[in-house]
C-alpha positions in Angstrom: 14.6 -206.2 -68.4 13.8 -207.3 -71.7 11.2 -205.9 -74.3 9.8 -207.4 -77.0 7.4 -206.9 -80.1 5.6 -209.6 -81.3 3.5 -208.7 -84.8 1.4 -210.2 -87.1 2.8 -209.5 -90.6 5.6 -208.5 -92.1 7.6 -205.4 -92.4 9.0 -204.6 -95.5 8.2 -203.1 -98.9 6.5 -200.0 -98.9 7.1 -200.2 -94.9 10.7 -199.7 -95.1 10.8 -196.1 -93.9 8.5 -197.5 -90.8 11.1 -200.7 -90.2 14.1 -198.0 -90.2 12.1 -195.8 -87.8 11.7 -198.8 -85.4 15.0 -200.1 -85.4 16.3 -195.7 -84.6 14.1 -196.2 -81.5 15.9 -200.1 -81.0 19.0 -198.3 -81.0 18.0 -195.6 -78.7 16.7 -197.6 -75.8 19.1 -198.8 -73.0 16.8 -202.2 -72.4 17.0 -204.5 -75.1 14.3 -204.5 -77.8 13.6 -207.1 -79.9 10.5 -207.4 -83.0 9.7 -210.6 -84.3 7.0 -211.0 -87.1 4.7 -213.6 -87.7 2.7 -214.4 -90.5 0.0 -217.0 -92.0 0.5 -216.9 -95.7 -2.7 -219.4 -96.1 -5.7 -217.3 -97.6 -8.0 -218.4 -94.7 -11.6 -217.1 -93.9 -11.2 -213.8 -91.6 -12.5 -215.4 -88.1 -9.8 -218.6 -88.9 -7.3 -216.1 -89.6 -7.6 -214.3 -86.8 -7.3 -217.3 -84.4 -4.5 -218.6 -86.6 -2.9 -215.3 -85.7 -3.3 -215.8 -82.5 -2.2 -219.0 -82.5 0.9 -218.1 -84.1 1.7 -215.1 -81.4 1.5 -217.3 -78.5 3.8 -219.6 -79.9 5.9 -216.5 -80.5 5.6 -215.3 -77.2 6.1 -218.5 -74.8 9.1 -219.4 -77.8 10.9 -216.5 -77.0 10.3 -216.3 -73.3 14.0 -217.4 -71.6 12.6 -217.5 -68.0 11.3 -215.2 -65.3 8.5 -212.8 -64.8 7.0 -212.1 -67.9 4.0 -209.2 -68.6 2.2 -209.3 -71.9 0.8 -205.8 -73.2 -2.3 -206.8 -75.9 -2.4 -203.5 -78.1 -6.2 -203.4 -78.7 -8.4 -200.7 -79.7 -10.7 -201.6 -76.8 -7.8 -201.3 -74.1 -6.8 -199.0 -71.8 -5.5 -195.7 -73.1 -2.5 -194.3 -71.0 -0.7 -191.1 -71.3 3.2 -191.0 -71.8 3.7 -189.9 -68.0 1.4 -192.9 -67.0 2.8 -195.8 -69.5 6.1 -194.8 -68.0 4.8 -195.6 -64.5 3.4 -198.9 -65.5 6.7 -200.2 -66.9 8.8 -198.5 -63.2 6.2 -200.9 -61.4 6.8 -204.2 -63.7 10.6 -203.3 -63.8 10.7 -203.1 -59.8 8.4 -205.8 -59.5 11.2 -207.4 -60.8 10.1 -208.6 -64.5 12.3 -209.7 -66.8 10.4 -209.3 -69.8 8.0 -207.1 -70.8 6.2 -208.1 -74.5 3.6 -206.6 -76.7 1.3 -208.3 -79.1 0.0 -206.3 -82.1 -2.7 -208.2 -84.1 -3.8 -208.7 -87.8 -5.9 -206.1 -89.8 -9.0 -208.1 -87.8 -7.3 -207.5 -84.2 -7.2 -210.1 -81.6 -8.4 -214.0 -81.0 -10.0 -213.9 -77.6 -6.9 -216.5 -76.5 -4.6 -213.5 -77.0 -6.8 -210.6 -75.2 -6.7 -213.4 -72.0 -3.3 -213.5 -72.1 -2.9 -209.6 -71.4 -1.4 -208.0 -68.2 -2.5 -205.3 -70.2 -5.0 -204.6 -72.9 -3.4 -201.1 -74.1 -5.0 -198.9 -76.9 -3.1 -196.2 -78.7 -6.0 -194.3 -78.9 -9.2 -194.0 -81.1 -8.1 -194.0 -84.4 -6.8 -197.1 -86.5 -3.5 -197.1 -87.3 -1.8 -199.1 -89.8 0.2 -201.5 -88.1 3.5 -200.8 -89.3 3.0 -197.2 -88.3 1.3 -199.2 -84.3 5.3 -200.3 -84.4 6.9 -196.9 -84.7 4.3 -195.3 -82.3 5.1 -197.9 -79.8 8.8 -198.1 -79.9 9.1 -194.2 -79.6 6.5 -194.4 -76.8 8.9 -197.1 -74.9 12.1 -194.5 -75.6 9.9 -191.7 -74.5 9.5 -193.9 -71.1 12.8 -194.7 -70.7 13.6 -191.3 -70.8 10.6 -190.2 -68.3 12.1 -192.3 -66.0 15.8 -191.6 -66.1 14.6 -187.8 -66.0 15.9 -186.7 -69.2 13.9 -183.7 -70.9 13.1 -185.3 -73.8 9.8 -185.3 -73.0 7.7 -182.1 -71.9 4.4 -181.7 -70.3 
C-alpha cells in the first residue's frame, strides 16, 4: 500500500526545519510515502483560488494514481477527529480491504473547494485549532508512523 500527500503550496524557506521533519517520518515508515506540492502562483480573488486549488489537487491526485483501490483522506477542520488508536484502525481496514493507495489532500490557507470535500473517503480534522500547513504535514506524517507502529505492536506509542 501506497501513501501519499498531496498539498497546496510549497515547502521551503522558513519551512525547512518542517520539510526535514516530514521527510525523518518518510524515512521511518515501511509503506511508501510520497508529498507532492501544488501551487497557483496567479494572484486570484480568494473563492477562484480556492477552486483553482482544488482544481490543481485533483489533477494531482488522479495523475498520480497507478491503478487500484484508492481512498482519499480530505484534511478539513470540519472532519472527523480520530484518535491515534482509531486512525490506526481506519488505515488496518483500507489496507485489508485491499487498497493500494491511500492519499491525503491538505488545502490552501482558505481550505477546500467543495469538488475536493466530495472526493473524501474521509473528511479528517486534526483537531480544533488551525495549524499552519507546513506544520498539518509533520503532524500527519508522524501520525501515519505512529499507525504503522500501533499496528505492528511496537511501543512507540502509549495510552
Amino acid at each position: 500500500m501506497k501513501l501519499r500527500i498531496l498539498a497546496v503550496g510549497k515547502a521551503g524557506g522558513k519551512a525547512k526545519a518542517e520539510a526535514m521533519l516530514v521527510e525523518e517520518y518518510r524515512q521511518r515508515l515501511t509503506w511508501p510515502l510520497t508529498v507532492q506540492e501544488v501551487e497557483e502562483k496567479r494572484p486570484l480573488p480568494p473563492a477562484a483560488l480556492k477552486k483553482r486549488e482544488g482544481e490543481l489537487l485533483l489533477t494531482a491526485l488522479a495523475a498520480g494514481h497507478k491503478g487500484g483501490r484508492q481512498v482519499v483522506v480530505v484534511l478539513d477542520e470540519r472532519g472527523k477527529s480520530l484518535g491515534s488508536r482509531d486512525f490506526a484502525a481506519r488505515i488496518r481496514a483500507w489496507r485489508d480491504e485491499g487498497a493500494a493507495e491511500i492519499a491525503f489532500l491538505i488545502g490552501g490557507a482558505d481550505g477546500h473547494d467543495p469538488a475536493v470535500r466530495e472526493k473524501a473517503d474521509l473528511l479528517l480534522s486534526l483537531g480544533a485549532m488551525t495549524w499552519p500547513h507546513q506544520l498539518v504535514r509533520v503532524l500527519l506524517s508522524e501520525q501515519l508512523y505512529r499507525a504503522q507502529q500501533i499496528l505492528a505492536g511496537h511501543p512507540y506509542h502509549r495510552d
